[in-house]
C-alpha positions as CSV (number, residue, x, y, z in Angstrom):
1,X,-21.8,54.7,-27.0
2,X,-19.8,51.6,-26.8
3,X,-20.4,48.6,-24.7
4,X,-19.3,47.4,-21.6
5,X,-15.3,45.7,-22.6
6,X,-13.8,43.2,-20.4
7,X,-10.2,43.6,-19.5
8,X,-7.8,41.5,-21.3
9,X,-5.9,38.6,-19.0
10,X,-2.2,38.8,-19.7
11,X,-1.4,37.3,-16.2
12,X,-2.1,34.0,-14.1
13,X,-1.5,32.4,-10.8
14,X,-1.7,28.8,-10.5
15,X,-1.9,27.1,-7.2
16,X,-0.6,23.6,-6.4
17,X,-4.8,22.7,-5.8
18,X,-5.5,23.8,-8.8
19,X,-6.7,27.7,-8.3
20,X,-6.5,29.6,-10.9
21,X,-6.0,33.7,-10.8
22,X,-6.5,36.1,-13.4
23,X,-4.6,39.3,-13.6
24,X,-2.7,41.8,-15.5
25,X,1.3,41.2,-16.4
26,X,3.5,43.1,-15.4
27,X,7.4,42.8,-15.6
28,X,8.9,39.8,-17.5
29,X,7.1,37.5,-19.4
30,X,7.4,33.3,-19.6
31,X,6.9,31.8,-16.4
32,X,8.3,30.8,-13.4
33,X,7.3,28.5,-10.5
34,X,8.2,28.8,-6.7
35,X,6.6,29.1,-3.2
36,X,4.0,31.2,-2.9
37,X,4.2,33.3,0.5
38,X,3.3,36.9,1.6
39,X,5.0,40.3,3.1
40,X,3.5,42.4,5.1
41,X,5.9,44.9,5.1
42,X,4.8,48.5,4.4
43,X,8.4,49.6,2.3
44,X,11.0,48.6,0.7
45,X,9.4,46.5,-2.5
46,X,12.6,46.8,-3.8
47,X,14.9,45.7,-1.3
48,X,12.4,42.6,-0.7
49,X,12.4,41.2,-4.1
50,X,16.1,41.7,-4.4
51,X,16.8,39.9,-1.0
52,X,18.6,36.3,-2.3
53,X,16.3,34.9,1.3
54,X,13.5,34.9,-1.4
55,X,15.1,32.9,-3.8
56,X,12.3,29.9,-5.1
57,X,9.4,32.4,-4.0
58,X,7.1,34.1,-5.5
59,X,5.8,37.0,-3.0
60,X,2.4,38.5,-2.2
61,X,2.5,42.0,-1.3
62,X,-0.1,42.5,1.3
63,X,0.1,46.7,1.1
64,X,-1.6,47.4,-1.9
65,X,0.2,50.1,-3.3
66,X,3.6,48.7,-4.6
67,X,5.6,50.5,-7.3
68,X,4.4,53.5,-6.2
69,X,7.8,55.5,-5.3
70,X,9.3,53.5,-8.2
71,X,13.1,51.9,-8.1
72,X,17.1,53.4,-7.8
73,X,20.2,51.6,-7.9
74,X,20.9,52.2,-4.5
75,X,17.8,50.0,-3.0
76,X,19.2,46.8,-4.3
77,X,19.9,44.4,-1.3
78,X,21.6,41.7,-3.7
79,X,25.2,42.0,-3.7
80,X,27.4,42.5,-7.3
81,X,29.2,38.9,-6.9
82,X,25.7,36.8,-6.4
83,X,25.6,33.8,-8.2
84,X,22.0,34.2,-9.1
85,X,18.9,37.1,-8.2
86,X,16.0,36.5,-5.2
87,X,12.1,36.4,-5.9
88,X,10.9,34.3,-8.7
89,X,7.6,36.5,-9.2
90,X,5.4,38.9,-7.4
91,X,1.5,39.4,-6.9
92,X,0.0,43.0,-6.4
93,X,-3.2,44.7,-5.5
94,X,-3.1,47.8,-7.5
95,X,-1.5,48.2,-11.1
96,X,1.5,50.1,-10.7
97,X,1.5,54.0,-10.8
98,X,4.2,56.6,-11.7
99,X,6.9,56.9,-9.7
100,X,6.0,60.1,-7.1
101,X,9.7,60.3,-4.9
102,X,12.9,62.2,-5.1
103,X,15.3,59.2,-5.0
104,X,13.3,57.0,-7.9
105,X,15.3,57.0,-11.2
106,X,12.8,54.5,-12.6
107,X,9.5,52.6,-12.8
108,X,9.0,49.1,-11.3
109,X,7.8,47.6,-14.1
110,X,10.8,48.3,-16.5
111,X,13.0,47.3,-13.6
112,X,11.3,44.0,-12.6
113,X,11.6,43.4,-16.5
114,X,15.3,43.8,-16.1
115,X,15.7,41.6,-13.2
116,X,13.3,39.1,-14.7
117,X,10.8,39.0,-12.2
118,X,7.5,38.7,-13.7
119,X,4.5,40.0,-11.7
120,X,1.1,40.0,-11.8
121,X,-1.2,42.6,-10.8
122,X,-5.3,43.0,-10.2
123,X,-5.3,40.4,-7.7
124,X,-7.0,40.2,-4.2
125,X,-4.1,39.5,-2.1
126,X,-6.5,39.7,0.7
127,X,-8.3,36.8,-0.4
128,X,-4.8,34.8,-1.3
129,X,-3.0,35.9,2.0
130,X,-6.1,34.5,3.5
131,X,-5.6,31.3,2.1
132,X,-1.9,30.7,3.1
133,X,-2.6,31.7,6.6
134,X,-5.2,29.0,6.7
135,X,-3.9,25.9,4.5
136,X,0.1,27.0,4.5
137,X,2.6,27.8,2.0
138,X,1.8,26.5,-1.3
139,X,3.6,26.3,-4.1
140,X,2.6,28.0,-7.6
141,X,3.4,28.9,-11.1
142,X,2.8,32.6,-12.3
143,X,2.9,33.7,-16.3
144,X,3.1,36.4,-17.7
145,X,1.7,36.6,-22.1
146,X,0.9,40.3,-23.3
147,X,-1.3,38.5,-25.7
148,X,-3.3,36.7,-23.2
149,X,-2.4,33.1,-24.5
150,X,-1.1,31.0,-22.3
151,X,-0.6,27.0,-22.7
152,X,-1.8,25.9,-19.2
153,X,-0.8,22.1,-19.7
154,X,2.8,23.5,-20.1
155,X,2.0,25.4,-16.9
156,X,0.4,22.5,-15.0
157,X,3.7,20.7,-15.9
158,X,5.9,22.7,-14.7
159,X,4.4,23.4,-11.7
160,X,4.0,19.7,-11.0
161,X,7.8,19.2,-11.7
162,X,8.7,21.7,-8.6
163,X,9.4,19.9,-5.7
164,X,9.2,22.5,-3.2
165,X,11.6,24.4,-0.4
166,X,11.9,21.7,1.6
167,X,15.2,19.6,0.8
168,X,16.6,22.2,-1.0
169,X,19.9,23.9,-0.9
170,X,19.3,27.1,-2.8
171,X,22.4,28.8,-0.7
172,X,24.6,27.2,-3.2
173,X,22.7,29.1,-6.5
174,X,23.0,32.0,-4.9
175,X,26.2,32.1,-2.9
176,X,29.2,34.6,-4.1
177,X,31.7,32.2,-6.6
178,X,34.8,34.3,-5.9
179,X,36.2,35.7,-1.9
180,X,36.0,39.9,-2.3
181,X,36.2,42.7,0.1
182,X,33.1,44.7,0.9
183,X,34.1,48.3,1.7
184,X,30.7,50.1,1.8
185,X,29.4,51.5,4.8
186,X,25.5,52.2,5.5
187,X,23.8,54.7,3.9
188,X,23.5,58.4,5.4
189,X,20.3,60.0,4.3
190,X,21.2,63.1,1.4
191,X,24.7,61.9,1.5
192,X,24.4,58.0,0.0
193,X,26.4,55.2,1.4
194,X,29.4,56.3,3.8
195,X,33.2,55.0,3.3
196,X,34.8,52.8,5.9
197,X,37.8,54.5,7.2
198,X,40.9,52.8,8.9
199,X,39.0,50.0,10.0
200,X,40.1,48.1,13.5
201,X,38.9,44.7,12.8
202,X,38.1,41.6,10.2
203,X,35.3,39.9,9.8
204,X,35.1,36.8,7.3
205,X,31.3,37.0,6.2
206,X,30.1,33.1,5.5
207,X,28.0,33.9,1.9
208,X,24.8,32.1,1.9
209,X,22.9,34.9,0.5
210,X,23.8,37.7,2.2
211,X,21.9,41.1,1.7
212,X,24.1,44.0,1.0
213,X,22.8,46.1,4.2
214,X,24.1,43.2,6.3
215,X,27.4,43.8,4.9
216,X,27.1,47.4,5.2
217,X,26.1,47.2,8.9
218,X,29.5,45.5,9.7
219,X,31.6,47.4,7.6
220,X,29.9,50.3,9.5
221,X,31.4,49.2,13.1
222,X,35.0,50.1,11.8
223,X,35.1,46.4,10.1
224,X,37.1,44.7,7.1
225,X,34.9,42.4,5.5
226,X,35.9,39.4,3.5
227,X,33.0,37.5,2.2
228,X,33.8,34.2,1.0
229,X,31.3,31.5,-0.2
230,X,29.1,29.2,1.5
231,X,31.4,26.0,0.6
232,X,34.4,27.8,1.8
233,X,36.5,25.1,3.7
234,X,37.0,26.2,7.5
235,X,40.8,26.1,7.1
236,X,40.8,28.5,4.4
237,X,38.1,30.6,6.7
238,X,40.9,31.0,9.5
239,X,44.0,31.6,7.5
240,X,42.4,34.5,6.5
241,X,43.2,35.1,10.1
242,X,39.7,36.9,11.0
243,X,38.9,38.4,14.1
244,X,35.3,37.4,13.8
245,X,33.1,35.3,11.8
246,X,29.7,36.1,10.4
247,X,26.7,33.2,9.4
248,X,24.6,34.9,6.8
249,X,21.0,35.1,5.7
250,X,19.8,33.0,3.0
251,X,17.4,31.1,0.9
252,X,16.2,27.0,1.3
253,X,16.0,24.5,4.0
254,X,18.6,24.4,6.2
255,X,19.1,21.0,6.8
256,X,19.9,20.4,3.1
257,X,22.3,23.5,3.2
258,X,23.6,22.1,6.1
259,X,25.2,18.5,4.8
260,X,28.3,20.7,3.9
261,X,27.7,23.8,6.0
262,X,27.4,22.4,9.4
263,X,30.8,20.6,9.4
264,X,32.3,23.8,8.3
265,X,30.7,25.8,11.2
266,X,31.6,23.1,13.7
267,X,35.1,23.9,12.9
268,X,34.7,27.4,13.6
269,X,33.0,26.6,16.9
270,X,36.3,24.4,17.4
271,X,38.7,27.9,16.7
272,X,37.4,29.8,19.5
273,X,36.6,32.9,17.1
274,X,33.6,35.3,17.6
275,X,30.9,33.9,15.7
276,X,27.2,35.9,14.8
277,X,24.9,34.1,12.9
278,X,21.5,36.0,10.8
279,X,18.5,33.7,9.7
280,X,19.8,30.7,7.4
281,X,23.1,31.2,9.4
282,X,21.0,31.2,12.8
283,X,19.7,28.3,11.6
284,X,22.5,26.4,10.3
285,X,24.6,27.3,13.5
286,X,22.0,25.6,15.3
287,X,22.4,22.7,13.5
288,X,26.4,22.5,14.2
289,X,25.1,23.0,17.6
290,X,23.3,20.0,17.9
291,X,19.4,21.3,17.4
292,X,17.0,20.8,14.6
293,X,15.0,23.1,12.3
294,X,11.8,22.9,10.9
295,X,9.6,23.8,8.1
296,X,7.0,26.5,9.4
297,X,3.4,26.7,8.3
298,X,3.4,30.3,6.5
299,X,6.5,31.4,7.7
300,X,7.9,35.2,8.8
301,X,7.4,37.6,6.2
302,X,7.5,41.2,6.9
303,X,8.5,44.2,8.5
304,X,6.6,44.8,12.0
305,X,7.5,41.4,13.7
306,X,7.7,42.2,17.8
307,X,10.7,40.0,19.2
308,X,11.5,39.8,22.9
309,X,15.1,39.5,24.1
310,X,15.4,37.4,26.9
311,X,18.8,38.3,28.1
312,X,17.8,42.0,28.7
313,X,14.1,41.6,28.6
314,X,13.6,44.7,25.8
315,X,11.0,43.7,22.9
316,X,12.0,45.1,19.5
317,X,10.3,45.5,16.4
318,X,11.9,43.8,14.1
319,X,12.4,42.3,10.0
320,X,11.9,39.1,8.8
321,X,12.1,36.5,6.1
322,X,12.1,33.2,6.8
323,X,10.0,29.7,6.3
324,X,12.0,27.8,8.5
325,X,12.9,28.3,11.9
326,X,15.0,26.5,15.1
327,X,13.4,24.4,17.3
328,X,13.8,25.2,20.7
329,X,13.0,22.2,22.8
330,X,16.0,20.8,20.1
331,X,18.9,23.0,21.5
332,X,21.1,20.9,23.7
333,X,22.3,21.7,27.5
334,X,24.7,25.2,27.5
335,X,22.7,26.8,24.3
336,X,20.5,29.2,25.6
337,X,17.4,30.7,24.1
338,X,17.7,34.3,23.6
339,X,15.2,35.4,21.7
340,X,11.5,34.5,21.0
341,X,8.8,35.8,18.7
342,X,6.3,37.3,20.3
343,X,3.5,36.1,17.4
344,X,3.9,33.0,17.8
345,X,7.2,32.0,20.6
346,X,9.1,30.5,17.2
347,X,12.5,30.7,19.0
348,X,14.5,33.6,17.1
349,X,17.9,33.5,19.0
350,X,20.5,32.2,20.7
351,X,23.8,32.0,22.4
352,X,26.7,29.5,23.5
353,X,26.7,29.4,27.4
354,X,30.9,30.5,27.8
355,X,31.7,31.3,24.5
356,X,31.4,34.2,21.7
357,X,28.7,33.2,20.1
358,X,25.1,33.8,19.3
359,X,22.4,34.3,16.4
360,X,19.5,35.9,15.6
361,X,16.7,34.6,13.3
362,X,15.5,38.0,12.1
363,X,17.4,40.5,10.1
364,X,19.0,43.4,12.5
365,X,19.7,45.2,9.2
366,X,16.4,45.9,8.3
367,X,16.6,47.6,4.6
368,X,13.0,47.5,4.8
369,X,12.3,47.9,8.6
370,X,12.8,49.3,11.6
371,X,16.4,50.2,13.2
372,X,15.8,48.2,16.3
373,X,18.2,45.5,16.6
374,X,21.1,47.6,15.1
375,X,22.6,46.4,18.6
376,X,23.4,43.5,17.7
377,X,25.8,44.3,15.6
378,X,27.8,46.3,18.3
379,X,27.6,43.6,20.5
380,X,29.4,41.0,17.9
381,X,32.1,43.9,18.0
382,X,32.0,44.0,21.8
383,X,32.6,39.8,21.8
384,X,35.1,40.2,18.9
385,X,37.4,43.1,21.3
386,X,36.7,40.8,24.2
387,X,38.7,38.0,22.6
388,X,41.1,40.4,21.3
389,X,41.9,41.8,24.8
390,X,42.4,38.8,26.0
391,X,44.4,37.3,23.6
């Protein structure tokens, strides 16, 4: 009969106050350090830690079974031209199980080594999700050493060395370096993703970090889209004589993204074009806008997020990823409030009283979550053929 064996440490979590969580490794080893916040979104692992909006974090899955269903190419939300990959590391629950689904062509663990995520499993993210909720979103370092030797000085270091989300413009590591057309439609359940066929309109999509089912969702209403990157010069923008323009998602503080965004977008405003801003680009078309945004105390992470739009009075269940957020009382006379959270009122919309344009803060793509807010994207088309018909 043999004894009682502890299990080996090969993982660790290091909090910014010094806490210190043991766990099993997973994914790629080294280290990496970011901003610790939680998901609580059911799905879609894979299309979360691929989504550039997580770029500098390291996530906490709150459902504890994650890998289970394992990975495919086709649940990557990172587009082929990004300058760089999303989440920095992720915490689990459960160690990882085989893959049990149809579509999986591969286990989570394998593929997180690819991407060079490294993860760290055994933990009670119970216990951690606990803790953000009640002190705010901290920043960490996680490791990952199969042989359970780690050099926590270098750790400590490193972890002291990062300064944080706040002041930083992470849409420029992640944003596309070259202007390419995106030609894939959403995808069709047994059939994979559907082609765009003679398309009646062109978008230019602004590339702060968009996710690929954004893209798909316009290219679904019968759209060209031309994604260019987030320093694109607004001149360039229009002489690619678009019919609409789009504000991505993306990763950072807005207000840093924003010393060469905003001038940019106030240049669109300027054109007269249809403009339909997501998350980082809600935010940042705020800012152009006159508003202000501001760092939020553990953020909007998940899929299950009820939104109420004011201009039709309709809650929606919606997706979201985001630390910052608008603030309302900010947004000058003729921007109107549109949308609201309905966890905490964070404003999560608006529109320009007169004019073609409006944002969301959430993600109307979903890819994970619910199909709610698809709308929206039809009624960008509707502003974009308004204009047109007129014109």
């Amino acid at each position: 009969m043999t004894g009682w064996q502890e299990e080996k440490t090969t993982a660790l979590l290091i909090l910014e106050n010094g806490t210190r969580i043991e766990g099993r490794g997973l994914g790629a080893t080294g280290h990496a350090v970011g901003e610790v916040c939680f998901n609580t979104a059911m799905t879609g692992y894979q299309e979360i830690l691929t989504d550039l909006s997580y770029a500098g974090q390291i996530i906490t899955f709150t459902f504890p079974h994650i890998g289970n269903v394992g990975v495919n190419d086709q649940d990557v939300e990172t587009p082929e031209h990004a300058s760089d990959t999303g989440a920095k590391g992720c915490v689990l629950k459960a160690d990882v199980t085989n893959p049990s689904n149809y579509r999986s062509t591969g286990h989570l663990d394998a593929w997180l080594k690819k991407k060079n995520i490294i993860g760290i499993a055994g933990v009670d993210t119970r216990a951690l999700t606990s803790y953000i909720r009640e002190k705010g979103l901290t920043n960490g370092v996680i490791a990952h050493a199969p042989d359970g030797v780690f050099d926590e000085a270098a750790l400590a270091q490193a972890l002291a060395g990062f300064k944080g989300l706040e002041h930083a413009d992470l849409a420029a590591d992640v944003s596309t370096a070259k202007t390419y057309e995106w030609k894939q439609g959403r995808w069709v359940w047994n059939q994979g993703f559907a082609s765009v066929d003679n398309p009646k309109n062109h978008i230019v999509a602004i590339d702060y970090g968009a996710k690929a089912n954004i893209l798909r969702c316009l290219a679904h209403e019968s759209v060209t889209v031309t994604v260019v990157s987030a320093s694109t010069p607004a001149k360039d923008i229009l002489a690619l004589n678009p019919d609409g323009i789009f504000l991505s998602n993306g990763p950072g503080d807005p207000a840093a993204t924003g010393k060469y965004a905003v001038g940019i977008i106030k240049d669109l405003i300027a054109s007269e074009k249809p403009i339909f801003g997501i998350c980082l680009g809600h935010q940042l078309l705020a800012l152009a806008l006159g508003g202000k945004t501001v760092k939020m105390h553990q953020g909007h992470h998940g899929a299950n997020h009820p939104v109420k739009d004011l201009t039709t009075g309709k809650v929606e269940i919606t997706s979201m990823n985001h630390g910052f957020a608008v603030d309302a009382d900010s947004l000058p006379l003729g921007i109107a409030q549109t949308h609201i959270s309905l966890f905490d009122q964070s404003n999560c919309g608006l529109s320009v009283d007169g004019k073609p344009i409006f944002s969301v803060q959430y993600h109307p793509e979903a890819s994970p979550g619910p199909h709610d807010s698809h709308y929206l994207f039809k009624r960008f088309m509707n502003n974009v053929s308004s204009v047109k018909t007129v014109a």
